[in-house]
C-alpha positions in Angstrom: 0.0 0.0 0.0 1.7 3.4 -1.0 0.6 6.2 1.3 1.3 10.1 0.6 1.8 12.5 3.5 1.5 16.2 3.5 3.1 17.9 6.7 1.9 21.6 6.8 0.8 24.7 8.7 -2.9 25.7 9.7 -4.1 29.5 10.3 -7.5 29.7 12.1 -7.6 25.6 11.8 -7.8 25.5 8.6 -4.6 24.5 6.7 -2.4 27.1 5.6 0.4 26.0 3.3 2.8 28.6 4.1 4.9 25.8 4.2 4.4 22.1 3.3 6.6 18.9 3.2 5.7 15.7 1.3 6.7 12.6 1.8 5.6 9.1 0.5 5.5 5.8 2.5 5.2 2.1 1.8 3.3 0.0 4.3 1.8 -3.7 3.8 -1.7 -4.1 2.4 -2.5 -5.2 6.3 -1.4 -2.3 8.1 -4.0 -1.2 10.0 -5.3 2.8 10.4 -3.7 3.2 14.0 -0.4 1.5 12.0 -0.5 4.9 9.5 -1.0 7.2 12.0 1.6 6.4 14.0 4.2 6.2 10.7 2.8 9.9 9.6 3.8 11.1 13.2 7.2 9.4 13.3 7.7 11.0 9.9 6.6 14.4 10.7 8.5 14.0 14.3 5.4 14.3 15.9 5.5 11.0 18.1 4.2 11.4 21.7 2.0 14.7 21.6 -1.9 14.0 21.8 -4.0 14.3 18.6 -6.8 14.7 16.7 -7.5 12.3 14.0 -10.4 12.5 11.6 -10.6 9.7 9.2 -12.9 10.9 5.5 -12.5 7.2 4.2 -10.1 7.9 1.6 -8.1 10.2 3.8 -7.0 10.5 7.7 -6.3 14.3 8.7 -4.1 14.3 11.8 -4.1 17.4 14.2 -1.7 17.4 16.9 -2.5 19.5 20.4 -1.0 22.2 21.1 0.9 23.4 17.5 -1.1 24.7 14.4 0.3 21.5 12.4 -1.9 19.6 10.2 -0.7 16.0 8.4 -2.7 14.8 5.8 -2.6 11.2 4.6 -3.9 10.2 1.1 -3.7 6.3 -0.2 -2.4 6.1 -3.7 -1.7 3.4 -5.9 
């Protein structure tokens, strides 16, 4: 399973882009949502602090606590 991340900014909770890193991951076909999340915040150095997640079925949006950081994962093929 290929997964693209998108590491950026948010202004007023919305994301900003005033800044973005990209970054694309290969996982198995069995690894589980809790699996990505924890990969995209490893990635993004973001292991440890609390978050938000919101899951849109083809995408997880992952707010951590406490920064105006936003990390958006996408599944592509």
């Amino acid at each position: 399973m290929r997964v693209n991340l998108e590491h950026t900014d948010t202004f007023g909770g919305e994301s900003n882009y005033s800044w973005v890193r990209r970054h694309t991951l290969d996982l198995p076909d069995t690894a589980t949502d809790r699996t990505i999340v924890q990969k995209a915040k490893a990635w993004a150095d973001l292991t440890g602090l609390r978050c938000r997640v919101e899951k849109f079925g083809d995408m997880i949006a992952i707010y951590p606590r406490g920064i105006c950081h936003v990390i958006f994962v996408t599944f592509g093929e």
